[in-house]
N, CA, C and O of each residue as an XYZ file, in Angstrom:
528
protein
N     122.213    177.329     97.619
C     121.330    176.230     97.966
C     120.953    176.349     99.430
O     121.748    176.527    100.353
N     119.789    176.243     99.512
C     119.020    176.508    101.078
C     119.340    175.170    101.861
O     118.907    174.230    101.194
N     120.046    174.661    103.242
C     120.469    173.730    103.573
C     118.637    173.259    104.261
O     117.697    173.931    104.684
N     118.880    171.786    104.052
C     118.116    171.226    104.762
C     117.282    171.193    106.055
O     117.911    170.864    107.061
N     116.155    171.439    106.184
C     115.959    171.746    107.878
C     115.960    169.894    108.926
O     115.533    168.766    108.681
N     116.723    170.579    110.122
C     116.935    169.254    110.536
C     115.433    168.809    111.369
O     114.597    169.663    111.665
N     115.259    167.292    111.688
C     114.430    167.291    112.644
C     113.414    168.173    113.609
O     112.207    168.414    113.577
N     114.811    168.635    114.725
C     114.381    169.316    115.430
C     113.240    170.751    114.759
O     112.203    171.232    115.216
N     114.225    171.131    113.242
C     113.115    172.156    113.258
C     112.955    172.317    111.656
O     113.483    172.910    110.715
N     111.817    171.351    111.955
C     110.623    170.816    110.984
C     109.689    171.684    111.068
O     109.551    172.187    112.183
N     108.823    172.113    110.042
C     107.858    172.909    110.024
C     106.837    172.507    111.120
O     106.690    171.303    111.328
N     106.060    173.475    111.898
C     105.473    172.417    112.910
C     104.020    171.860    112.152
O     103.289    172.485    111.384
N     103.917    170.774    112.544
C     103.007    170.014    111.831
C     101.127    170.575    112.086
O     100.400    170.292    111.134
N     100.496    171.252    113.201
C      99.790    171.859    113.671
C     100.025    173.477    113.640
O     100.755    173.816    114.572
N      99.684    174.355    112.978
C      99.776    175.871    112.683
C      98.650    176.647    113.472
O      97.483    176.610    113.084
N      99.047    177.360    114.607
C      98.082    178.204    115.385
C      96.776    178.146    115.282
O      95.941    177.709    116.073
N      96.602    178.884    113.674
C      94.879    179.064    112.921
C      94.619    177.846    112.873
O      93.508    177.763    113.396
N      95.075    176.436    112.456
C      94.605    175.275    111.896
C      94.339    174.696    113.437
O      93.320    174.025    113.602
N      95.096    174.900    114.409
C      94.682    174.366    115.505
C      93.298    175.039    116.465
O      92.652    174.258    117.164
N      93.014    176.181    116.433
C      92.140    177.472    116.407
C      90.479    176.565    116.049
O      89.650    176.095    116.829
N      90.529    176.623    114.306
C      90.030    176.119    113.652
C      89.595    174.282    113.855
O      88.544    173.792    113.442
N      90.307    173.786    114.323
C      89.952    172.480    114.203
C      89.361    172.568    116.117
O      88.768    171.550    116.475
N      89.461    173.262    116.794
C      89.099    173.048    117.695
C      87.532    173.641    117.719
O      86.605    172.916    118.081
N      87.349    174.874    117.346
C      86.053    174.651    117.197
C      85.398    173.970    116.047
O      84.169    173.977    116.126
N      85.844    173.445    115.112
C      85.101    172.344    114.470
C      84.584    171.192    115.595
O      83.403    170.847    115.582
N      85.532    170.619    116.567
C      85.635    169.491    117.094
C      84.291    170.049    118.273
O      83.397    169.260    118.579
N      84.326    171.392    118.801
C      83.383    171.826    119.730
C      81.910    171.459    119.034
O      81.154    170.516    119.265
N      81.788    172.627    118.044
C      80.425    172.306    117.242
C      79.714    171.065    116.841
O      78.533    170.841    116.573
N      81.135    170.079    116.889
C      80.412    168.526    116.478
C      79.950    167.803    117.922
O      78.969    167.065    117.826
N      80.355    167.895    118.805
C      80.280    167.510    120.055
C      78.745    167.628    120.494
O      78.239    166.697    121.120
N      77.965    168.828    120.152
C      76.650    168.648    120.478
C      75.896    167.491    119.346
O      75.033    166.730    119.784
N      76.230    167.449    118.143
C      75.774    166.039    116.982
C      76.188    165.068    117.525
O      75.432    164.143    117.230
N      77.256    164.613    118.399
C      77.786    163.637    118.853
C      76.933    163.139    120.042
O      76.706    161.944    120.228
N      76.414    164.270    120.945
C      75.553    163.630    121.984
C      74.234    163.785    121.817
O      73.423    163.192    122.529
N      73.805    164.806    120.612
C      72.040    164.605    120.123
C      72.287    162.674    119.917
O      71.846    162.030    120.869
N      72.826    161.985    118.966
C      72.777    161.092    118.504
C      73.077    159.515    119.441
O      72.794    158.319    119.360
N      73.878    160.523    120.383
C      73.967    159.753    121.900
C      72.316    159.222    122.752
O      71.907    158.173    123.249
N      71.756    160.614    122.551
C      70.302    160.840    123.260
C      69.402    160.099    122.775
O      68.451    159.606    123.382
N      69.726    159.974    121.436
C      68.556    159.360    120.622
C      68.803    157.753    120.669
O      68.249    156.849    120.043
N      69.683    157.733    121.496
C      69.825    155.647    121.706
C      69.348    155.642    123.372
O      69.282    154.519    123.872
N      69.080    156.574    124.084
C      68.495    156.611    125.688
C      69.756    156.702    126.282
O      69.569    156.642    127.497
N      70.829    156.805    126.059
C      71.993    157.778    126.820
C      71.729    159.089    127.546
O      71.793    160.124    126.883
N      71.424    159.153    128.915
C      71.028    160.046    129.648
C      72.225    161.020    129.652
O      73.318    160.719    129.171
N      71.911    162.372    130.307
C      73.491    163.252    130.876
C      74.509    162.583    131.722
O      75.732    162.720    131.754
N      73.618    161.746    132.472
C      74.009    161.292    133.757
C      74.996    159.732    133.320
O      75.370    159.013    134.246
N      75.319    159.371    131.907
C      75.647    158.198    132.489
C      76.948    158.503    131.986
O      77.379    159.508    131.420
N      77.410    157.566    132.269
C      79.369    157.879    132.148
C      79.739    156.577    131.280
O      79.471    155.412    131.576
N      80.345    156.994    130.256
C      80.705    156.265    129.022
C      82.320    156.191    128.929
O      82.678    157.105    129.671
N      83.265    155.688    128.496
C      84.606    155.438    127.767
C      84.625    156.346    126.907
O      83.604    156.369    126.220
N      85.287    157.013    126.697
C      85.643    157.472    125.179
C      86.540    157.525    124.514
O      87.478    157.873    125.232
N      86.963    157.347    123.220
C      87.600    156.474    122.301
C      88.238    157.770    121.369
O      87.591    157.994    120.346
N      89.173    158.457    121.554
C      89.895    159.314    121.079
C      91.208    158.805    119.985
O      91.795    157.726    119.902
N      91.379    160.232    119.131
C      91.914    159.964    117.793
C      93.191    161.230    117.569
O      92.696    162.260    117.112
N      94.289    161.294    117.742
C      95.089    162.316    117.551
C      95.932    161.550    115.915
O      95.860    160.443    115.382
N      96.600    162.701    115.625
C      97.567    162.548    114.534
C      98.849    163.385    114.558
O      98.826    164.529    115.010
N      99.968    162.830    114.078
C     101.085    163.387    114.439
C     102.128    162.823    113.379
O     102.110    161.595    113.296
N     103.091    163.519    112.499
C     104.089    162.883    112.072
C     105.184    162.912    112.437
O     106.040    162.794    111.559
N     105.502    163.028    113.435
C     106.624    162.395    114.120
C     106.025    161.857    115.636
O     105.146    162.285    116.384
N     107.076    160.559    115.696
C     107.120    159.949    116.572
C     107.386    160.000    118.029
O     107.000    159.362    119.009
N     108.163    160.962    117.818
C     108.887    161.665    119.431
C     108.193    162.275    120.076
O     108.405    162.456    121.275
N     106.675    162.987    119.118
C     105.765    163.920    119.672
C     104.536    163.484    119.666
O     103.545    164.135    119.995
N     104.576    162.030    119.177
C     103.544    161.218    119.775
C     103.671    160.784    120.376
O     102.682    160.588    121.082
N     104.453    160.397    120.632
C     105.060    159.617    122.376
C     104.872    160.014    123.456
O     104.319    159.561    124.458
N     105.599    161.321    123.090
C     104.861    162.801    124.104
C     103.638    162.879    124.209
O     103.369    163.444    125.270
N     102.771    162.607    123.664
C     101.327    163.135    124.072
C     101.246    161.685    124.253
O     102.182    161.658    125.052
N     100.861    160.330    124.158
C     100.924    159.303    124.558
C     101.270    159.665    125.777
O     100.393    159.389    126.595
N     102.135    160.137    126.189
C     102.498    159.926    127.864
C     102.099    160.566    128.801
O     102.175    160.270    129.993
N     101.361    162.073    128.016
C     100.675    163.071    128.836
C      99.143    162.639    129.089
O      98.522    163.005    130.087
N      98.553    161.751    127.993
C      97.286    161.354    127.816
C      97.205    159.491    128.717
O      96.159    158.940    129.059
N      98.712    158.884    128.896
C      98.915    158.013    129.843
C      98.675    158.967    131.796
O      98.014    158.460    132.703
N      99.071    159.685    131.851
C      98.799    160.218    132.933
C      97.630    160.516    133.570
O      97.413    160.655    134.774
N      96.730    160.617    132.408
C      95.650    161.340    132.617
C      94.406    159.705    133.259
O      93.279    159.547    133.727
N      95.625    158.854    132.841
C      95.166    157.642    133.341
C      94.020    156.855    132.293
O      93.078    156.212    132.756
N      94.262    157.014    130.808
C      93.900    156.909    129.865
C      94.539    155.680    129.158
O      95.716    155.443    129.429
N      93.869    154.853    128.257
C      94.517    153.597    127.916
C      95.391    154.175    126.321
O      94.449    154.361    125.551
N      96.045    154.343    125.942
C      96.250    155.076    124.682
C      97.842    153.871    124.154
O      98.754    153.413    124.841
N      97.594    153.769    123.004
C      98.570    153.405    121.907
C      98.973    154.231    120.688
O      98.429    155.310    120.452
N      99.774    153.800    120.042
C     100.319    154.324    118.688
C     100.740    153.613    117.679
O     101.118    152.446    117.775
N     100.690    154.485    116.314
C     100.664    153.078    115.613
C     100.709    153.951    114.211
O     100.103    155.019    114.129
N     101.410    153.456    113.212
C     101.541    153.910    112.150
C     100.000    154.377    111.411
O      99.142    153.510    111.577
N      99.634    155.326    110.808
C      98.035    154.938    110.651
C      98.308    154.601    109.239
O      99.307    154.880    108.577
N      96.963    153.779    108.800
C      96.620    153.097    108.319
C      95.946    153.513    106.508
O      95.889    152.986    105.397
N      95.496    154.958    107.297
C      94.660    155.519    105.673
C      95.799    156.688    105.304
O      96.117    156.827    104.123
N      96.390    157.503    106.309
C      97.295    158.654    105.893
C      98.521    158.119    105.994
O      98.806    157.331    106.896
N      99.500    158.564    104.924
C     100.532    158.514    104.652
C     101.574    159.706    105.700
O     101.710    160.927    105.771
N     102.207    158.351    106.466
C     103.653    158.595    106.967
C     103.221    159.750    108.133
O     103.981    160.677    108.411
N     101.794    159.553    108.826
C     101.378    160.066    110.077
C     101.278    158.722    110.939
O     101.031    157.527    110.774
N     101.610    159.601    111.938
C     101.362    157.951    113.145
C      99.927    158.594    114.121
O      99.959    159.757    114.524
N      98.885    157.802    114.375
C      97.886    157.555    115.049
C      98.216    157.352    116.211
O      99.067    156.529    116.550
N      97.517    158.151    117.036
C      97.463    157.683    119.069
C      96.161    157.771    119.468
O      95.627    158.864    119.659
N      95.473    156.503    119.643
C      94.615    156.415    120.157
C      94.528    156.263    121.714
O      95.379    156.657    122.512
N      93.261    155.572    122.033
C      92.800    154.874    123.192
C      91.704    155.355    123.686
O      90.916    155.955    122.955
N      91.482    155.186    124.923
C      89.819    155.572    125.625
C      90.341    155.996    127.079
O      91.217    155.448    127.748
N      89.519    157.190    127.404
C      89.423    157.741    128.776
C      88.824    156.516    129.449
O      88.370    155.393    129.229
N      89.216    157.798    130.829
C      88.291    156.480    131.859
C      86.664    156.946    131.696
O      86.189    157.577    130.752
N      86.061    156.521    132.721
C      84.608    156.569    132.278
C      84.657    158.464    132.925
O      85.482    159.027    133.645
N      83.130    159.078    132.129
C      82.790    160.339    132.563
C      81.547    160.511    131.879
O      81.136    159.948    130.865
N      81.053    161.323    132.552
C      79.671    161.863    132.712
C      79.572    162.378    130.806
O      80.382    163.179    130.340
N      78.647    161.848    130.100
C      78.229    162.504    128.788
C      77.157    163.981    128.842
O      76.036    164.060    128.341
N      77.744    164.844    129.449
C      76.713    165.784    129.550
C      77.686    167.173    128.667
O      78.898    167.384    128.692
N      76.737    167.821    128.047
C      77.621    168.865    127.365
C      78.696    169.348    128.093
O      79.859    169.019    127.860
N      78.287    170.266    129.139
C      79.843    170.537    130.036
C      80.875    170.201    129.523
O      81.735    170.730    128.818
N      80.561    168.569    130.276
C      82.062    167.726    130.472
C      82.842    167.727    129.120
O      84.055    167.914    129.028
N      81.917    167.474    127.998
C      82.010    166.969    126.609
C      83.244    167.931    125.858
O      84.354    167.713    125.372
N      82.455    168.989    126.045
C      82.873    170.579    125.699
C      84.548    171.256    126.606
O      85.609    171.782    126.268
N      83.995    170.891    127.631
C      85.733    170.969    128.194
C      86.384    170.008    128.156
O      87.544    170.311    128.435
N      86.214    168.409    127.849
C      86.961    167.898    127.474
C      87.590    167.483    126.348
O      88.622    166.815    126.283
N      86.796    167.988    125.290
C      87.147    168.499    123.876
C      87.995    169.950    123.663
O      88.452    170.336    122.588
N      88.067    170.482    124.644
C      88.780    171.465    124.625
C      90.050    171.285    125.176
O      90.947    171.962    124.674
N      90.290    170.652    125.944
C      91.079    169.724    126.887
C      92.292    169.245    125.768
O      93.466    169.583    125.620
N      91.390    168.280    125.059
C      92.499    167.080    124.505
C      92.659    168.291    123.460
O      93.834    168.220    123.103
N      91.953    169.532    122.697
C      92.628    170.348    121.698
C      93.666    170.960    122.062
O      94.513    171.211    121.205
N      93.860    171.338    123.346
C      95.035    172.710    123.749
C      96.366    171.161    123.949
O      97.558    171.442    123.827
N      95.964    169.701    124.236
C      96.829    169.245    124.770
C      97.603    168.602    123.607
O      98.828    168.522    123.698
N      96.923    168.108    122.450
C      97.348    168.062    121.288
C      98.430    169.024    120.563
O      99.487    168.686    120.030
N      97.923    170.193    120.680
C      98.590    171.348    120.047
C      99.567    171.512    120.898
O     100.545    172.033    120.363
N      99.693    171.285    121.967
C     101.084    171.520    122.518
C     102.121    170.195    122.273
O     103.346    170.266    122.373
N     101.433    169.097    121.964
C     102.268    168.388    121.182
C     102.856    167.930    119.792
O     103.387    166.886    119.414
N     102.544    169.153    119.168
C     102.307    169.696    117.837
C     101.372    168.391    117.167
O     101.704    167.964    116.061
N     100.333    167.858    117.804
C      99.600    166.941    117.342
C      98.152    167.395    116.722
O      97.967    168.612    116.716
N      97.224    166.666    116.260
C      95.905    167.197    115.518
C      95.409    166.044    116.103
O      95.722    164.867    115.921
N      94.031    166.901    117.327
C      92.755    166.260    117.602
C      91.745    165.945    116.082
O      91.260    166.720    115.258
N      91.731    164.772    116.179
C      90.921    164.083    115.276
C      89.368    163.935    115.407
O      88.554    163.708    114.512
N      89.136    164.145    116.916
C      87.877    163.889    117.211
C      87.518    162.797    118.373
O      88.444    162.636    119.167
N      86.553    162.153    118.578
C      86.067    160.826    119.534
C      84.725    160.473    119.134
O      83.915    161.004    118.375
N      84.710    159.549    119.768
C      83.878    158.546    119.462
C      83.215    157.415    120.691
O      83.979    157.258    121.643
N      82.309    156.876    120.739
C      81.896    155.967    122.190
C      80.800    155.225    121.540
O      80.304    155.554    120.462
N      80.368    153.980    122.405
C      78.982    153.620    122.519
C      78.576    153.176    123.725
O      79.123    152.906    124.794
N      77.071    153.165    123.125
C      76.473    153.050    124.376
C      76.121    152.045    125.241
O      75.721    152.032    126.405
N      76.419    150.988    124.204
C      76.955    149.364    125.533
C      78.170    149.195    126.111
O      78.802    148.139    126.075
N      78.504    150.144    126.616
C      79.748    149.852    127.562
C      78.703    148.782    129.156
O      77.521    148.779    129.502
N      79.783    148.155    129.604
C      79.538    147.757    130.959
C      79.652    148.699    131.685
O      79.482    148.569    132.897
């Protein structure tokens, strides 16, 4: 009988290729994300909140990225989610920044490498355009 794997070493929940893969998914959507930005009169120039989505099933390693994405001076929570089973959700919103591809693109690249080092899955983001 094959003994149980403990905690510590759980299959990791994020797999190299799947993290690879979901990061340029998340790149490629990023230009649909700010065509659709443009088309409400959202210039390059204006600086928006943005409203980010990780996933993680364990807690210890959402916490962890919770605290790396707290540093970054980011409002972020956690929270059992709601549609997937027995994953916990970490949200919140950056501070404000410039919506121009660049930024968009390295900062989608950003929260992918920072995720994956917390064996977490970038989900994506989200904003609008009535912020104060």
């Amino acid at each position: 009988m094959k003994p149980s794997k403990s905690t510590n070493e759980e299959a990791p929940f994020v797999r190299r290729r799947n993290y690879i893969e979901n990061e340029k998914m998340q790149i490629d959507l990023a230009p649909i994300a700010l065509n659709l930005l443009r088309n409400t009169g959202i210039s390059e120039e204006k600086e928006l909140k943005i409203e980010f989505f990780f996933y993680s099933r364990n807690q210890i390693k959402a916490d962890a990225l919770a605290e790396a994405l707290t540093k970054l001076k980011y409002d972020v929570y956690t929270c059992k989610s709601a549609g997937r089973q027995n994953l916990i959700l970490v949200t919140g919103c950056t501070t404000k920044m410039k919506i121009d591809d660049d930024t968009i693109k390295y900062w989608t690249e950003n929260m992918s490498d920072i995720a994956y080092r917390f064996d977490c899955k970038f989900d994506g983001w989200g904003t609008t355009p009535d912020q104060d």
